[in-house]
C-alpha positions in Angstrom: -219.6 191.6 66.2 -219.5 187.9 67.3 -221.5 185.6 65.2 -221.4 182.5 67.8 -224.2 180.6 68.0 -223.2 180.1 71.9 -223.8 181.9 74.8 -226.4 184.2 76.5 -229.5 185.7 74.4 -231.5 188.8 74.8 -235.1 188.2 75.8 -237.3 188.5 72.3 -238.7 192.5 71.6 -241.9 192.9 72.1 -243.4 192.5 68.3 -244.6 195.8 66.8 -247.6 195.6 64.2 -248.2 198.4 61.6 -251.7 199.1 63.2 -253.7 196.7 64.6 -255.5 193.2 63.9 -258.5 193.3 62.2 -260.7 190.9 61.5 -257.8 188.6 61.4 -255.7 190.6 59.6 -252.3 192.9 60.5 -253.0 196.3 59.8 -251.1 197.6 56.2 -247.9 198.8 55.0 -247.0 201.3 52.3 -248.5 203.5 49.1 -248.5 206.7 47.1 -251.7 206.2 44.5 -251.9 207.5 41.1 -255.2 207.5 38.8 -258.4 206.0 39.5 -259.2 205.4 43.3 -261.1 202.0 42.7 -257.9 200.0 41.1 -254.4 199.1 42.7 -251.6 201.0 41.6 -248.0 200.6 41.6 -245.1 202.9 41.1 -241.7 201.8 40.8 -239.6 204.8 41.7 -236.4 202.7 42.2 -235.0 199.6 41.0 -231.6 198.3 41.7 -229.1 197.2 39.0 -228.9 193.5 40.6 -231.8 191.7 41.6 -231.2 188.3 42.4 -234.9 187.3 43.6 -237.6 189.3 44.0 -240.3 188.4 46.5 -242.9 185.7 45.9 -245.6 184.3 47.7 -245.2 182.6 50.7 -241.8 184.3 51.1 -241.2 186.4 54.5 -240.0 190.0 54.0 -238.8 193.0 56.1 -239.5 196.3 54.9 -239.9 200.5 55.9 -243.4 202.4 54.6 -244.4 205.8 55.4 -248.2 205.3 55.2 -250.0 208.6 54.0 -253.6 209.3 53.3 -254.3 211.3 49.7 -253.5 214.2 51.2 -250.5 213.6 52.4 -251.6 213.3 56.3 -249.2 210.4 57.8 -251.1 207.8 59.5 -248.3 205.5 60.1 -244.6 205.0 59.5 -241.9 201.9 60.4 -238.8 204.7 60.5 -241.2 206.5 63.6 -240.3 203.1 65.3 -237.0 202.5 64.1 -237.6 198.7 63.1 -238.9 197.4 59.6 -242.2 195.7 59.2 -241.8 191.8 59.0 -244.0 189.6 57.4 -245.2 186.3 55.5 -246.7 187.7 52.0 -249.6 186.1 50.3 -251.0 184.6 53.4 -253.3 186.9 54.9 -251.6 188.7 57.2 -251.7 192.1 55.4 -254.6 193.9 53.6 -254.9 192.4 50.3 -253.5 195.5 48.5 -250.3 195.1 50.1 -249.9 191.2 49.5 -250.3 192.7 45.5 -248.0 195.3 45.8 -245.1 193.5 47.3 -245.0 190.5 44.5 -242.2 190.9 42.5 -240.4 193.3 44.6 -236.2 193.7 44.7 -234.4 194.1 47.7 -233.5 197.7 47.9 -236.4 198.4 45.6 -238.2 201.6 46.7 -242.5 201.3 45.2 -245.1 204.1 45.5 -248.3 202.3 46.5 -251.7 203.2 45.7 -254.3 201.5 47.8 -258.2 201.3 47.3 -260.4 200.5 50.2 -261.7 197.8 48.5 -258.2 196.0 49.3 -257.9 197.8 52.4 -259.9 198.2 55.0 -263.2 199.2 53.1 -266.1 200.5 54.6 -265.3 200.1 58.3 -261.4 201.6 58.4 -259.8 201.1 61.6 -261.6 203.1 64.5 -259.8 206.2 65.2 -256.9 205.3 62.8 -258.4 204.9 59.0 -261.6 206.4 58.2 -264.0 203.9 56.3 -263.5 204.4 52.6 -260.5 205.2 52.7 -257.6 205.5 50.3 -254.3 204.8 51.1 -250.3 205.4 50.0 -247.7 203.7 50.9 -244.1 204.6 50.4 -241.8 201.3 50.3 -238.6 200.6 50.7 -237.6 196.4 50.7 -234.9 195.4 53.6 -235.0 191.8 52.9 -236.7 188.3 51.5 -236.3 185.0 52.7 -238.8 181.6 52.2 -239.1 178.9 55.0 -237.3 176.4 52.0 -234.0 178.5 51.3 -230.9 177.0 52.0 -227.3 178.9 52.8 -226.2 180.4 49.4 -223.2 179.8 48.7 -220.9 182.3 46.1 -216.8 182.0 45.5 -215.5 185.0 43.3 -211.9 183.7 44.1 -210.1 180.8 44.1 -206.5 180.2 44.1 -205.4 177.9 41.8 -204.0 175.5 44.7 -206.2 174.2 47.2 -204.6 171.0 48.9 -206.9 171.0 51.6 -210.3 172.1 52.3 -212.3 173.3 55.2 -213.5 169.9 57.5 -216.1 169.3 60.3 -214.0 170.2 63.5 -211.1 172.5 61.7 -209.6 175.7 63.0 -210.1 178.4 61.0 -208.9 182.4 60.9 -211.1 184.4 58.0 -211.6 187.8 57.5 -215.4 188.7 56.8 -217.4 191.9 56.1 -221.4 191.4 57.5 -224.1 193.1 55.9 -228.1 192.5 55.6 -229.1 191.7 52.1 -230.0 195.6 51.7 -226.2 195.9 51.7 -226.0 197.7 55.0 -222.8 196.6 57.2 -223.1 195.1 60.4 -219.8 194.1 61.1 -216.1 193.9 60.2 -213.4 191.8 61.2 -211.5 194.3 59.0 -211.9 197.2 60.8 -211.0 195.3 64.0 -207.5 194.6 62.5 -208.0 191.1 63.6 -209.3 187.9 62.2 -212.6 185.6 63.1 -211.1 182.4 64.8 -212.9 179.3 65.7 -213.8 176.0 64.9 -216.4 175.1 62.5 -218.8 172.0 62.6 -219.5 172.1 66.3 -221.7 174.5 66.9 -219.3 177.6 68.1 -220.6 179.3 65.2 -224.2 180.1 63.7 -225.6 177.0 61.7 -225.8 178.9 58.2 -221.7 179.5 58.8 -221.2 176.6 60.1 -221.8 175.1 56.8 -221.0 177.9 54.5 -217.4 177.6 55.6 -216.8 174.2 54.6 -215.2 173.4 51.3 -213.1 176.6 51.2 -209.5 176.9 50.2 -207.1 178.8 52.1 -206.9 181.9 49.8 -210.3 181.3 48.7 -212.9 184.6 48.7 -216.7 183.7 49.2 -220.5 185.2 49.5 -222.4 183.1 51.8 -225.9 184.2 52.6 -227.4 183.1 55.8 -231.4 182.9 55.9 -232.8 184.0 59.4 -233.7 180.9 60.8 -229.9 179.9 60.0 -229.0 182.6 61.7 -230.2 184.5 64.7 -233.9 183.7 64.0 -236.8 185.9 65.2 -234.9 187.3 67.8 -232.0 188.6 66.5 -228.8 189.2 68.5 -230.3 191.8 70.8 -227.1 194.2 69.2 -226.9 194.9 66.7 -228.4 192.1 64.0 -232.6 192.1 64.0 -235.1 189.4 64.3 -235.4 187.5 61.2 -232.9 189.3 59.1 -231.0 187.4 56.6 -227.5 188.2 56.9 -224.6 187.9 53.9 -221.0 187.5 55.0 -218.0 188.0 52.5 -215.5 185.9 54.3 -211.7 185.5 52.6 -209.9 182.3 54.3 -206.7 183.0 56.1 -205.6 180.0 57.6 -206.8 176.6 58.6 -205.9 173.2 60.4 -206.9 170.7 62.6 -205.9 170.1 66.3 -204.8 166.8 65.2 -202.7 167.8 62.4 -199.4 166.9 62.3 -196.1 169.2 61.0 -196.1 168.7 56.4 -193.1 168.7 54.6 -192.6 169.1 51.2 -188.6 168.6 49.3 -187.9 170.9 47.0 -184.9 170.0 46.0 -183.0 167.6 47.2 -178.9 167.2 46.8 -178.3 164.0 44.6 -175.1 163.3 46.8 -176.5 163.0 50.7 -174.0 161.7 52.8 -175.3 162.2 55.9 -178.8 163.6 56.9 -179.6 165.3 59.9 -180.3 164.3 63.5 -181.4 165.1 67.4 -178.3 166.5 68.7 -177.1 168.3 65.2 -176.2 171.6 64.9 -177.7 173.6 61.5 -177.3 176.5 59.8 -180.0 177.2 57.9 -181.7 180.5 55.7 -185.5 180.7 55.8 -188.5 182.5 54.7 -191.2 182.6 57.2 -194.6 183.1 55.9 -198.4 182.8 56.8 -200.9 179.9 55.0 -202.5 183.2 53.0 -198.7 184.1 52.1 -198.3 186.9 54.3 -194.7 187.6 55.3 -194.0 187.5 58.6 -189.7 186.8 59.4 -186.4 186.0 56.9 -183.4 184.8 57.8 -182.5 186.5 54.2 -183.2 189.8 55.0 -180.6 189.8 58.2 -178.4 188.9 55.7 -177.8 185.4 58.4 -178.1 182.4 58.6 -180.3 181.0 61.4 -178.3 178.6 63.6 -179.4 176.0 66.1 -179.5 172.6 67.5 -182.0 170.4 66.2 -184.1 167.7 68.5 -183.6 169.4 71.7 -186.2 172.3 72.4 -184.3 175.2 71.0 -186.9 176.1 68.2 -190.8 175.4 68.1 -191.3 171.7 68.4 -192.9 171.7 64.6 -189.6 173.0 63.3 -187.5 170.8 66.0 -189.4 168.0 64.1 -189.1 169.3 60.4 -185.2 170.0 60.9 -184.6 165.8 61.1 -183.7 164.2 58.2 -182.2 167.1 55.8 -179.2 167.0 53.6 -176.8 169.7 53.4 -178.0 172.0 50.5 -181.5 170.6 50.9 -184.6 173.0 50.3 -187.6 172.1 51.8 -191.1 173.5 52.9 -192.7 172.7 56.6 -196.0 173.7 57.3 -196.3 173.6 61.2 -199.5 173.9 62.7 -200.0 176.5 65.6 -199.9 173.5 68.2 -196.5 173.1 67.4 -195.4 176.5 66.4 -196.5 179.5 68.5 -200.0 178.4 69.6 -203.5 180.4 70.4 -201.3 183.7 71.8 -198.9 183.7 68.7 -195.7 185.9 68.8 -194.9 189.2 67.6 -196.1 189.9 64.3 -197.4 186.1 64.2 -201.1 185.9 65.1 -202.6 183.3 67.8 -203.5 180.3 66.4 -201.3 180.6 62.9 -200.1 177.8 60.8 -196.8 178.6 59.8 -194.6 177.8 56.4 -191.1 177.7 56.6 -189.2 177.4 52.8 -185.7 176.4 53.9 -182.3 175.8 52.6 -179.7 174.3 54.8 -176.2 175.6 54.5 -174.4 172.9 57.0 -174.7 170.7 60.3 -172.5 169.1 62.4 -172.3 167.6 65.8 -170.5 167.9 68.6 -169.2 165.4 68.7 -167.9 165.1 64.9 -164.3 165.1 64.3 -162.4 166.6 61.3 -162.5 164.5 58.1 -160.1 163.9 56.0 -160.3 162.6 52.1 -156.8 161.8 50.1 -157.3 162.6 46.8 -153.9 162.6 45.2 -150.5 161.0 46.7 -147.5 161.2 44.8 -145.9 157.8 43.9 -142.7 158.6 46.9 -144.4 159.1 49.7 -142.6 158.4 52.4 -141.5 161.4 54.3 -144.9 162.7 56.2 -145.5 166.0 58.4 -145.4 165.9 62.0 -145.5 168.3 64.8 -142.5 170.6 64.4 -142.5 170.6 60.9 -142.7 173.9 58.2 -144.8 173.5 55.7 -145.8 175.4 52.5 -149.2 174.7 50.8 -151.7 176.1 48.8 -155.5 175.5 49.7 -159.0 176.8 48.6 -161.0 177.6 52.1 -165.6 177.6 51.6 -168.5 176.8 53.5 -170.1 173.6 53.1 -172.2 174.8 50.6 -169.3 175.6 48.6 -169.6 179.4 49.0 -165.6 180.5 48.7 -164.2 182.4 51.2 -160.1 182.2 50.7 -157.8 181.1 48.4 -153.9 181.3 48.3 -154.3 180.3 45.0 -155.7 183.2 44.1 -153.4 185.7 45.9 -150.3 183.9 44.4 -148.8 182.6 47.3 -148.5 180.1 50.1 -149.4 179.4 53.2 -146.6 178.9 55.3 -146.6 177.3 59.0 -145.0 175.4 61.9 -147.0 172.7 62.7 -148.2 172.7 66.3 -147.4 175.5 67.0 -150.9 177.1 66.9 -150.9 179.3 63.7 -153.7 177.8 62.8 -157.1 176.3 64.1 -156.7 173.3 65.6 -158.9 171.3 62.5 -156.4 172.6 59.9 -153.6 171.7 62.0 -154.8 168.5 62.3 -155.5 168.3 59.0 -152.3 168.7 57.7 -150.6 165.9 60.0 -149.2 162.7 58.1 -149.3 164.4 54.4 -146.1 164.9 52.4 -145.4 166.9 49.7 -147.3 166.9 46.4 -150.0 165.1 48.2 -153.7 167.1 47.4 -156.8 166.4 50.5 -159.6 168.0 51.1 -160.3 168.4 54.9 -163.8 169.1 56.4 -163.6 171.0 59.9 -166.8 171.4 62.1 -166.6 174.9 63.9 -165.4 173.8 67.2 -162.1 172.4 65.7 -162.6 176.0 63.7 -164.1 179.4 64.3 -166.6 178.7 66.3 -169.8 180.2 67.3 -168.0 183.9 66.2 -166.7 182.9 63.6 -163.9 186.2 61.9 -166.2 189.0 61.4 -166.8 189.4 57.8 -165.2 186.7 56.6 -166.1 183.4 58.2 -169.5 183.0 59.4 -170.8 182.2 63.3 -170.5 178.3 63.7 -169.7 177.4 60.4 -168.6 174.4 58.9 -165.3 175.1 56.8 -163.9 173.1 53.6 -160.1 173.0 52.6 -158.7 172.0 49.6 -154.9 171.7 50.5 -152.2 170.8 48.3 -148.5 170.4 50.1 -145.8 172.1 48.5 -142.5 172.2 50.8 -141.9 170.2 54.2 -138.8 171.4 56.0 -138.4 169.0 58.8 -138.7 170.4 62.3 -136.2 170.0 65.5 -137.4 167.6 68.1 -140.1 168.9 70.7 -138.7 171.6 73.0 -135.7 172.4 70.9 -135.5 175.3 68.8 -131.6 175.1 67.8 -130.0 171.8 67.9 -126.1 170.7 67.0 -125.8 168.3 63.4 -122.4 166.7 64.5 -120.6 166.3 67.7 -120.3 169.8 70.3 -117.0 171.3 70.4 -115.0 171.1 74.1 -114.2 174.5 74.0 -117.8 176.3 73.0 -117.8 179.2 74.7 -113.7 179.7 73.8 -115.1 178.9 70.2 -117.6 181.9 70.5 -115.5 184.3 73.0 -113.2 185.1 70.3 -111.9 188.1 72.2 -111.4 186.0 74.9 -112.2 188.5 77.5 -114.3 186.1 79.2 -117.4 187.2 78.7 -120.3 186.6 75.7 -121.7 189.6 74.3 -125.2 189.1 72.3 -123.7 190.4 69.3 -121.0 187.7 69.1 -123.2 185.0 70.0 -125.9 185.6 67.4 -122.6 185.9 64.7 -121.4 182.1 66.3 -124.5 180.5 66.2 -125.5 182.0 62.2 -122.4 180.9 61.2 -122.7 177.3 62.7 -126.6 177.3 60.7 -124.6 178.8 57.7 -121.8 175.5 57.9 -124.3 173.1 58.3 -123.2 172.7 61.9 -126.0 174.1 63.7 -130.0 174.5 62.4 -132.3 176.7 63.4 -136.2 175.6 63.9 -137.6 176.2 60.7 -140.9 178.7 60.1 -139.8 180.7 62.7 -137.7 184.6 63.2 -133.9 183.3 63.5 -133.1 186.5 65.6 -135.9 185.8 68.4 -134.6 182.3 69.1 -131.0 183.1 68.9 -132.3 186.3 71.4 -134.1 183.6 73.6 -131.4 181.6 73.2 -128.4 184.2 74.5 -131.0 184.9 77.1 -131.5 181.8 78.8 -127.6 181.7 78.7 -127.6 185.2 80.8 -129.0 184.0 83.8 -128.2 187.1 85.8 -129.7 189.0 82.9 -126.7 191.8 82.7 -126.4 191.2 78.9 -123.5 189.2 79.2 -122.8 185.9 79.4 -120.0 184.7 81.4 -118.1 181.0 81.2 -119.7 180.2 85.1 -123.2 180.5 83.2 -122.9 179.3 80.1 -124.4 175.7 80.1 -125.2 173.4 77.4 -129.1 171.6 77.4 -128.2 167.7 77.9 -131.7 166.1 77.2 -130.5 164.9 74.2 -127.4 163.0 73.6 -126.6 163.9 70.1 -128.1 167.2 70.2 -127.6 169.4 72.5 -129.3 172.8 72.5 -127.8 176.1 74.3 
């Protein structure tokens, strides 16, 4: 049921007395007599095992009675009309007997009441309703007490042993809360609405007893609060469900709370001690995450997909409260952001993330990078000769160690016992390693840092790198085999014999087959005369080779078509 203070109310019921007003007096409530007829008598047939208070006078109290005369004819009930009897004790407003036999009463407690006329109606009765003399029993069961002078009662029975922040005039709040009367009967139940009580407190959305039996609570913290009647829904009750003047008890846990003004929180947990670079709008992350409510509750992992999360920073692709708590980190950073529900899903929420949540996010960032970073490079050994550096065209051998920014390990030649052998430019590798490699020469150890796009991009090699990941080399250059000039992939070491094709024609036929040109040109590598671009298959260039030489393409090569390539002076490539 809603328990807002707001809104339309139901005109008042019209107010039912036990019988009728006599001589200033509301008719009686109650009995079952025992013994002598001329004494009051009170029989307490139940007692329950708590009793907080018991009823005093001047203290207001709803209760049922089945009135009965001695022998057992009903004269009255409050079940026959389905509402309890409410009423001040001790100030007149009952027959005297009853004001007695309701001092010291329990809620819950059930008395057998034994009435003499003397402290009833005595001679004169009621006309046409109690005869005069008469005795009278009343069966009674207490609803509820409450005095004009009782204040909200407050009662924690949990607290969690944190409690940063406590409940404010003009917070948000999301409780759970089971309403009953003070006779234990339930009312309501967030509960069994699946759904939690939302709404502000301190400005009036609420009854005034909540109101200010919410504030000073913990999120986590579990708490009676008893709400007299005229804290509540007063005299009139809700016209639902909740009667006039009925004290109402509310066992509220606290789920959540914060403040529209609230700003995102972020806590370090740990904190790299080497930080060369933090964060900023425009970065891309990689990041794991554990997404949970303010009460704990689990609500997303990046973990448990086994994935990282990955996104750019600054520029609206995640809440704005996480946009915000993103700036700033280190690589291998751990941190907590609480982001309120302003900045995170709001008052409609998402998925399994209820409207107006605050969320905490424990993170750990794997990498970043931008866009616009470049690979870097760091020397960290150079031999004392080092003279001779790589270049485009040149086979290398190395060895390297290949992880994730976070130093996760993903390769190693090292490991498997052998090197890594290239050409370089020639695109058998990502463009940041072959960069990488550039202007190194042999013995020299680097470690080069290469930001996805120069890398694996967003796809990343299934199962082995991951999506936009930033990769780490450790390289260490073995061998460097210089390469030919650009464009060439054979070239000539001394001076070009006049008579080349005669040279490799030896049947002099006239004509080149492939099989005596591919035994010419090994033999010139094998002399010393000829070389061959290192790193790559010596039969597919001396193939392309004897192919661009057959221009007709009938597998044979003819003195009209044989040509030597003259871009260079001193070497000249078929």
């Amino acid at each position: 049921m809603a328990i807002r203070a707001r809104g339309w109310r139901p005109p008042p019921p019209p107010l039912l007395l036990l019988l009728l007003w006599v001589t200033g007096q509301a008719a009686p409530v109650a009995g079952l007599g025992l013994g002598s007829d001329t004494e009051l008598q009170i029989e307490r047939r139940f007692v329950p095992d708590e009793c907080p208070r018991t009823v005093r006078s001047g203290d207001f109290v709803r209760y049922h009675y089945v009135g009965t005369f001695p022998d057992g004819q009903k004269f009255d009930s409050s079940y026959d009309r389905d509402s309890t009897f409410n009423v001040f004790v001790g100030k007149g407003q009952l027959i005297a007997g009853m004001d007695q036999a309701l001092v010291g009463m329990c809620v819950n407690e059930r008395r057998f009441v034994k009435i003499p006329p003397k402290l009833a109606y005595g001679s004169e009765g009621v006309s046409g309703v109690i005869p005069p003399d008469s005795v009278l029993h009343f069966d009674v069961l207490l609803m509820d007490i409450w005095n004009s002078e009782d204040q909200v009662q407050i009662h924690t029975y949990v607290k969690p042993p944190s409690c940063p922040r406590t409940i404010q005039v003009s917070d948000f709040v999301r409780y759970h809360y089971n309403g009953t009367f003070l006779d234990g009967t339930l009312f309501d139940s967030s509960h069994n609405r699946m759904k939690t009580y939302d709404t502000y407190v301190g400005i009036g959305w609420l009854i005034p007893g909540m109101d200010k039996g919410l504030l000073g609570m913990c999120v986590g913290e579990k708490r009676i609060i008893t709400i007299p009647p005229f804290l509540a829904y007063g005299e009139d009750g809700d016209g639902k469900d909740i009667p006039g003047q009925a004290s109402l008890v509310f066992d509220v846990a606290l789920l959540d709370l914060h403040n529209p003004k609230d700003g995102i929180s972020i806590e370090n947990k740990v904190v790299p001690e080497n930080c060369e670079r933090q964060s900023q709008r425009g970065d891309f992350l990689r990041y794991h995450y554990n997404g949970t409510l303010l009460d704990g509750t689990f609500f997303d992992s990046s973990y448990s997909r086994n994935r990282t999360f990955d996104t750019y920073i600054g520029q609206g692709y995640v809440i704005a409260g996480m946009d915000e708590g993103l700036l700033g980190v280190c690589i291998g950073e751990k941190r907590r952001i609480v982001v309120p529900p302003h900045l995170g899903y709001g008052e409609e929420g998402r998925g399994n993330i209820p409207g107006s949540a605050v969320l905490v996010f424990d993170i750990h960032v794997i990498d970043f990078h931008n866009p616009s970073d470049s690979i870097s490079i760091t020397s960290h050994y150079k031999p004392p000769d080092c003279s001779v550096l790589s270049k485009k065209g040149d086979y290398l051998k190395y060895h390297y160690n290949a992880s994730l920014l976070d130093g996760t390990l993903l390769d190693s030649t090292w490991n498997l016992g052998k090197t890594y052998n290239i050409v370089l430019g020639s695109g058998q590798v990502v463009l940041g390693m072959d960069m990488g490699l550039r202007e190194m020469c042999v013995g020299e150890k680097r470690t080069v840092i290469i930001p996805p796009h120069l890398g694996y991009g967003e796809a990343g090699v299934d199962g082995e790198v991951p999506g936009s990941a930033v990769l780490v080399f450790d390289i260490e250059l073995l061998e460097l085999v210089a390469g030919l000039p650009e464009g060439y992939m054979f070239i000539w070491n001394g001076e070009v014999s006049a008579n080349l094709f005669e040279e490799i024609d030896k049947d002099g036929n006239g004509e080149v087959l492939l099989e005596e040109f591919s035994e010419y040109i090994h033999a010139q590598v094998a002399s010393g005369k000829g070389k061959l671009a290192p790193g790559f298959d010596a039969e597919m260039i001396v193939k392309n080779m004897f192919s661009n030489q057959d221009r007709n393409g009938d597998g044979k090569v003819t003195a009209e078509e044989f040509k030597l390539k003259d871009q260079e002076a001193k070497h000249d490539e078929l």
